[in-house]
N, C-alpha and C positions, 0 to 999 in steps of 0.2 A: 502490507507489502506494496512498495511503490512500483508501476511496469513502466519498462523503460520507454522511452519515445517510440520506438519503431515498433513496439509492441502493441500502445497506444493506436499507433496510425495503421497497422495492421485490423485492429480490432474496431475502430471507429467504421470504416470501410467496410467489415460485415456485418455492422449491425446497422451501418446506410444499405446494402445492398439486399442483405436479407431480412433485417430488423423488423426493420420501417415498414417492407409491404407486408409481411406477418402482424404485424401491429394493426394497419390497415384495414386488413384483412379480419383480424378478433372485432376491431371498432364495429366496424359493419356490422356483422354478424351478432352482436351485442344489442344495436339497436334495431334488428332486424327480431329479434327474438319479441320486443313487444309493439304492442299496435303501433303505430307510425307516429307520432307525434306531429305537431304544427312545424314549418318549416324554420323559426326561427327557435324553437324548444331542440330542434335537431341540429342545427347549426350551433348555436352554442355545446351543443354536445361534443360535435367535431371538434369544433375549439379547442374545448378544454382538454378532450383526450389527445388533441395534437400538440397543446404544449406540456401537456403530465408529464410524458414519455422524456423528455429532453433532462430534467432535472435530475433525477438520479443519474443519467452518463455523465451528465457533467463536466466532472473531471476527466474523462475519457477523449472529448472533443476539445475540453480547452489546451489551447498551444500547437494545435494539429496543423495549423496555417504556417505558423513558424518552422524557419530552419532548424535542423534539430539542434538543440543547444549544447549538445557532448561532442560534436562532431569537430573537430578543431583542423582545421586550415584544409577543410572540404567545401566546396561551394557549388 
């Protein structure tokens, strides 16, 4: 099931606004559960959990910059 553009941009925007600091918010709390590691063992951690999340939306963000492309002799 493909969503439409403004369903897209509707939906990319709550998961920028509410997503993301939920996400945040588990990371932390993740690395907070064991002993603290070395500052660059944790920074990699951040890393990597900061670009995981992006890859499955994917689809979701890509195009969202764009005009809508159904939109016909709207500007």
């Amino acid at each position: 099931m493909a969503l439409s553009y403004k369903s897209r941009k509707r939906l990319s925007l709550l998961i920028l606004v509410a997503g993301v600091p939920l996400y945040i918010i588990a990371a932390v709390s993740l690395i907070a559960l064991f002993e603290r590691p070395s500052f660059l063992i944790e920074l990699l951690v951040y890393i990597g959990l900061g670009v995981v999340w992006a890859f499955p939306l994917k689809f979701i963000f890509k195009g969202i910059g764009q005009p809508d492309p159904n939109a016909v002799g709207k500007e």
